[in-house]
Phi, psi and omega in degrees: 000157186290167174296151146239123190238132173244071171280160187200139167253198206277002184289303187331309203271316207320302202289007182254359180102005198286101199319185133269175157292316190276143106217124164299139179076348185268196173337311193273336187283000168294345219219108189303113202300338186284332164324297184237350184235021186259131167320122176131315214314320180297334181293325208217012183216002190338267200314329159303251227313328170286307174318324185309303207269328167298325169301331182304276186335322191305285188307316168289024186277287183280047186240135168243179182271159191253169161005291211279318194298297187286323140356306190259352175290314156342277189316303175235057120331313161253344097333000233277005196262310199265344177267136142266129180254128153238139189222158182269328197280154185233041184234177188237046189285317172297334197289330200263346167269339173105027158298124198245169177039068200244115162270122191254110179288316143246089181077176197235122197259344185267345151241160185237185200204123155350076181339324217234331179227017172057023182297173182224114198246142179243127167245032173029226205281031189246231237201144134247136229204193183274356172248020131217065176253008168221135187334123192274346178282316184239324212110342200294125165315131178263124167270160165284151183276124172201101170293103210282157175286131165121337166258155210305147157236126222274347184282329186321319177262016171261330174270310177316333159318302169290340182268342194297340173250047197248121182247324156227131176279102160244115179266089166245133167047065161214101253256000155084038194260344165230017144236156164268123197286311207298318165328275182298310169337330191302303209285002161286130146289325148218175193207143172221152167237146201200093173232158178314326192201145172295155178274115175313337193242357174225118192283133206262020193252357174266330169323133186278305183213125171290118158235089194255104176200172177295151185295328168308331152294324168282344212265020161277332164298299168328308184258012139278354179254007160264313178294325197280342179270333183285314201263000181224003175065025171198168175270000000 
C-alpha cells in the first residue's frame, strides 16, 4: 500500500503558545520578517537577526507538546513503513511527543550551521553567542540552520520524492501561502485537510474530507481515516 504523509504547519503547534506569523501580539509581529528571515539579511543586519532566533530558541523552551502532537508521534511509532511526518515548523515539539524522522522543510531551530562549510551544530534551547558563534570545524560564522524566504530549501525534493508514493495525503494547520497544498493533493489518491477556518488559497473541493477545528480535535478523526485507509484502502 501507498505512504501516508502527515504534513503540518503552524497550526499543529499554535495550541501549544507557539507564535504563527499572524498572531496578533506575538513574536514575530514585533519585528520586520525582511529584517530577520530574509534572504540576504545576515551581510547586513547579523546580529538582530541572530538575537531574534535567539528569543525564538528561547521561547520554545518552555512549550510542550500538545494532544495532536502526540497523536501522530503514537501513528508513527505504530506504523513507521507507512507514515511519513513532514513538517513546515522549525520548532521541536513532534521530537519532544517522541516523534523520530520528521522532515523539517524549513530547518531546525535548536540548530545553527556554518556559513561557510555548512556543519551543523545543536545547541537545543541556548543563545548564540561568542562561545559557539563560530564554526568549530572551520572557523566559519554560524547561523540558525533556518531556511529564509527567498532561499533555496534544499528539503523540497526529498519531499517531493516522498509524495510520488503518497496514497493519503494529510495537511494540518497551514493557510497553503508558501507552499501549495492544491498543488501536493494531487500527488495523493485521497487527501484531508485540517484548519482551523478555510483558506482564501486552498480549494477545499479537491479535498476528500475537511475538518475546520483545532487540530487537537481533529486529529481522532484523522485517525479513524488512517486506520480505515491501512484497512480498507480508502477513506
Amino acid at each position: 500500500m501507498d505512504k501516508i504523509v502527515i504534513l503540518s504547519g503552524a497550526g499543529l503547534s499554535a495550541q501549544s503558545g507557539i507564535s504563527t506569523f499572524r498572531d496578533s501580539g506575538g513574536l514575530w509581529e514585533k519585528y520586520d520578517v525582511k529584517e530577520i528571515c530574509s534572504d540576504g539579511c545576515l551581510d547586513w543586519n547579523y546580529d538582530e537577526t541572530i538575537n531574534f532566533y535567539n528569543l525564538r530558541r528561547n521561547d520554545i523552551q518552555d512549550k510542550h507538546p500538545n494532544y495532536a502532537h502526540e497523536k501522530i508521534s503514537k501513528l508513527k511509532k505504530e506504523f513507521p513503513d507507512k507514515i511519513e511526518v513532514i513538517t513546515q515548523n522549525v520548532d521541536n515539539l513532534l521530537e519532544r511527543a517522541g516523534c523520530q524522522d520528521i522532515l523539517h522543510l524549513h530547518g531546525f531551530l535548536p540548530e545553527i550551521r556554518c556559513m561557510k562549510c555548512d556543519t551543523i551544530q545543536n545547541i537545543s534551547y541556548d543563545s548564540q553567542d561568542e562561545s559557539n558563534g563560530k564554526c568549530m570545524k572551520c572557523g566559519g560564522k554560524m547561523r540558525p540552520n533556518i531556511v529564509f524566504f527567498g532561499e533555496e530549501a534544499p528539503r523540497y525534493k526529498q519531499m517531493y520524492n516522498i509524495l510520488e508514493e503518497c496514497g493519503l495525503l494529510i495537511i494540518i494547520g497551514t493557510s497553503g501561502n508558501v507552499i501549495d497544498m492544491n498543488l501536493l493533493s494531487q500527488y495523493a489518491d485521497f487527501s484531508i485537510l485540517n484548519n482551523l477556518t478555510p483558506s482564501d488559497v486552498i480549494i477545499e473541493e479537491i479535498f476528500d474530507q475537511t475538518y475546520y477545528e483545532e487540530a487537537t480535535t481533529a486529529i481522532d478523526k484523522i485517525e479513524n481515516d488512517i486506520r480505515s485507509y491501512l484497512d480498507n484502502g480508502t477513506l
